[in-house]
C-alpha positions, 0 to 999 in steps of 0.5 A, a space after each residue: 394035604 400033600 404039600 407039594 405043588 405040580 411040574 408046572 407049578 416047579 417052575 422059578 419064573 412062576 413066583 409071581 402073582 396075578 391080580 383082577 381088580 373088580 370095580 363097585 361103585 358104592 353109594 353109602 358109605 356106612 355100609 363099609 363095615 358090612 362090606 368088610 365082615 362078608 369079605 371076612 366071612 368069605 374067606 374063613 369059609 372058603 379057606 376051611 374048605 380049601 386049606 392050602 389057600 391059607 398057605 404061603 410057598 415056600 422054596 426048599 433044598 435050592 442051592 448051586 444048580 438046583 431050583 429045589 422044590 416048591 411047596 404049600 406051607 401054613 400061615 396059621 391065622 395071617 390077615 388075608 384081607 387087606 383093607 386101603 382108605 383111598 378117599 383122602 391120600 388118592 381122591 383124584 382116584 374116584 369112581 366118577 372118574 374111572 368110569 368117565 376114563 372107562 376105567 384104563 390101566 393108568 389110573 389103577 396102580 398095582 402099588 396102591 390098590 393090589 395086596 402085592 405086586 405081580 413081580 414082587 420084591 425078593 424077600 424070605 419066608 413064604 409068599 401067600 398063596 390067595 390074597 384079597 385087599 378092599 379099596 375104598 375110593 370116593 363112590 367105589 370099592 376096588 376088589 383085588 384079587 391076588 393068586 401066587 402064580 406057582 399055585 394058580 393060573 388065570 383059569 384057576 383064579 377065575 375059578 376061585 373068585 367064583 368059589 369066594 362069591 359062593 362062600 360070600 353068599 353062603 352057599 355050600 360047595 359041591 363035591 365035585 368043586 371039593 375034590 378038584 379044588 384040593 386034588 393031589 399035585 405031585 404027581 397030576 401030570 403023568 410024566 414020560 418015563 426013562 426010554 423018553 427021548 426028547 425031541 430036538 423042537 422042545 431045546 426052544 424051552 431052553 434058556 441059553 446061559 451067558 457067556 461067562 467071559 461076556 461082560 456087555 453092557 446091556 443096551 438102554 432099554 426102550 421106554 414101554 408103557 401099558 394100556 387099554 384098547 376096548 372091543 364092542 360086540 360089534 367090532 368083535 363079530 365084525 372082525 370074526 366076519 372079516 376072517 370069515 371072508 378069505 376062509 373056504 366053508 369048510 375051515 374054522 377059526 374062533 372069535 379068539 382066533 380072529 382077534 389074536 390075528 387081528 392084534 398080532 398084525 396090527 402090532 407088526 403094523 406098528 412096529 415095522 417102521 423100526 424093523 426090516 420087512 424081513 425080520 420074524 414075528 413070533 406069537 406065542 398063547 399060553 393054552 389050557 392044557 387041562 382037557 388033553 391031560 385028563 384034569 378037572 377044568 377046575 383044577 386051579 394048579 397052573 396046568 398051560 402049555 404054549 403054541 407059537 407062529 411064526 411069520 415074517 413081518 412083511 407076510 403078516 402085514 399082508 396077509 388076509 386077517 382069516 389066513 393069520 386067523 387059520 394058521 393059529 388055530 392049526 397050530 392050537 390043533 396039533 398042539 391038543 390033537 395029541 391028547 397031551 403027549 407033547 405037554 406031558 414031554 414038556 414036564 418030563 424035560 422040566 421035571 429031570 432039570 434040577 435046576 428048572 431056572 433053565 427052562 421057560 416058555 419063553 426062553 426063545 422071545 425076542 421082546 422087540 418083534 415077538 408077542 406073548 398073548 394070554 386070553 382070559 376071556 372064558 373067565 365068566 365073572 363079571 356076574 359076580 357080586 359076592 354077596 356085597 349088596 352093590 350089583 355086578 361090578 362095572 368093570 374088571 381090569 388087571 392093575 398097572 404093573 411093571 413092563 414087559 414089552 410084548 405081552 398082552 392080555 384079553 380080559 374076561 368079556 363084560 355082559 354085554 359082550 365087550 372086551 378090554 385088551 392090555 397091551 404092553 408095547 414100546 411107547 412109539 409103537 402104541 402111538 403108532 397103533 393109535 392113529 392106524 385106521 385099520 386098527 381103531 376102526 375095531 378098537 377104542 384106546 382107553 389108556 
């Protein structure tokens, strides 16, 4: 196994981790014990099939301007499977009342129900690459899922918790789920080569350093909680209607195009109270670059770019949701119309860095006017059951974790079709996007 992670798995921001938590209820208690031994069982089979999912990362040769690399390294036999009691330490937590509450962010706490948190605590040693902890709560299971970000994106858990289902239940894995769940890293991403000139656009990846005589305090930061709003199929197809409307026959724009305008206006909507009319909004979408380059859609490797627009607030407060909705996707096409070249410009700049803690996405967001939207709705997981002998989990959810105003999450859709959207705002502006009548009109607060 070549040990080496991809370009865009080199990247030091990205030595976090991601988590989705599966929700079960379970009726008898005595089929714990069963419940345990067939998680354990999924694991050894989905690990000898994958070894470097039995690795942790490791960073090597950083020092004073370089990030060094970071690379797969064995953990030998570490527990993978963590194992929480709930019943009694945190029995106001029970599957009653998720489900009375429709399962909101607030009553799940990373700290308790996750193997690690998503920004986990400097420490030495390797940081494991897949983790799993089953949570035992009065009348439910909560199945975490935990992928370390360097090694995975989200498309590439979804993948993976689908490849642990199937090991849960025994089935043999195909050779294409083989060869491009253990592909080579290194080199997945061609780079561009020497006579490569970076255009003046791609400086916005750069991060700025500070001053080195700036000594400023930095100002308090606003209080920001996360939560839920939930979508029905109805309130979905209607807001894809609306987009429809202001739109020729001959324009396009998806349902997740129509839903990204639709929170991204109503967000401005809700900040514009503290802002000047003028002032800019930035969206930016993280995109899965796997088709334009080439690779396997279940490669698991963390192979997304991003697209940004930018609009004042004035202009997206009033303008029609479909003209938002197209403009976003016109961005999203010239960003795949390229077949790549602009992501594989984007690695070639992080890969002559050598210290790649200057470069990020993100290096150009203002968190107090800007918004980071992540759609996670193609993930199809919510038929899995692994195997557990408890049916299709009642809902899945990303747990409650540390603040990052402006980011937000679409999660993978229910079933039936509805669809839970984690906003992380400043406090007075969810409650402002609690009462706007254009915005609950679609949208169910859950918390």
């Amino acid at each position: 196994m070549d040990d080496h992670l991809d370009i865009f798995g080199q990247q030091p921001f990205f030595t976090i981790n991601i988590q989705a938590c599966f929700c079960f209820p379970v009726l008898e208690v005595s089929s714990r014990p069963i419940i345990i031994n067939t998680l354990n069982s999924g694991l050894e089979r989905i690990c000898a099939a994958f070894p470097w999912l039995a690795c942790g990362i490791i960073n090597e040769g950083s020092g004073d301007g370089n990030s060094g690399f970071f690379k797969f390294k064995s953990l030998g036999n570490a527990p993978r499977l963590v194992v929480k009691d709930h019943c009694h330490d945190l029995s106001e937590l029970t599957m009653e009342a998720l489900r009375r509450a429709k399962f909101p962010m607030r009553m799940l706490d990373e700290v308790a129900i996750a193997p690690r948190k998503i920004f986990p605590d400097k420490e030495a040693g390797p940081t494991p690459v897949f983790l799993i902890q089953a949570n035992f709560i009065d009348g439910g299971l909560l199945l975490t899922f935990l992928a370390q970000h360097n090694t995975m994106d989200m498309t590439g858990l979804g993948q993976f918790i689908l490849l642990f289902s199937k090991a849960c239940h025994q089935e043999e894995f195909t050779n294409d789920e083989l060869s491009s769940g253990n592909l080579p890293r290194r080199d997945i991403v061609p780079l561009l080569d020497s006579s490569y000139t970076p255009s003046s656009d791609l400086g916005q990846y750069l991060v700025k350093p500070m001053p080195s005589s700036s000594i400023e305090v930095p100002p308090t930061a606003p209080k920001c909680s996360w939560a839920y709003f939930q979508f029905s199929p109805g309130s979905l197809a209607n807001l894809k209607s609306l987009a429809a409307e202001s739109l020729t026959s001959s324009s396009f724009v998806s349902m997740d195009d129509a839903l990204t305008a639709f929170i991204w206006k109503s967000i401005a909507r809700a900040r514009l109270p503290r802002l000047h009319p003028s002032s800019e909004s930035t969206i930016m979408r993280a995109v899965n670059m796997r088709q334009p380059l080439g690779i396997p859609e279940t490669y698991p490797g963390p192979i997304q770019s991003n697209v940004k627009s930018t609009c004042s607030f004035f202009e997206l407060v009033k303008q029609p949701l479909g003209i938002v909705a197209l403009q976003l996707r016109s961005a999203l096409e010239l960003e795949k119309s390229d077949s790549g070249y602009r992501t594989r410009a984007i690695a070639t700049i992080l890969g002559r860095m050598p210290d790649k803690s200057g470069f990020s996405f993100g290096a150009m967001i203002d968190q107090s006017t800007d918004v980071i939207f992540s759609s996670w709705m193609k993930v199809d997981c919510h038929h899995l059951d692994f195997n557990l002998g408890l049916g299709n989990p009642e809902a899945v959810r990303k747990p409650n974790c540390n603040e990052v105003e402006g980011l937000t999450f679409a999660l993978p859709k229910t079933a039936k079709g509805e669809l839970a959207v984690a906003f992380c705002l400043r406090d007075e502006d969810t409650q402002r996007l609690k009462v706007d009548p254009e915005f609950v009109k679609h949208a169910e607060y859950i918390g």
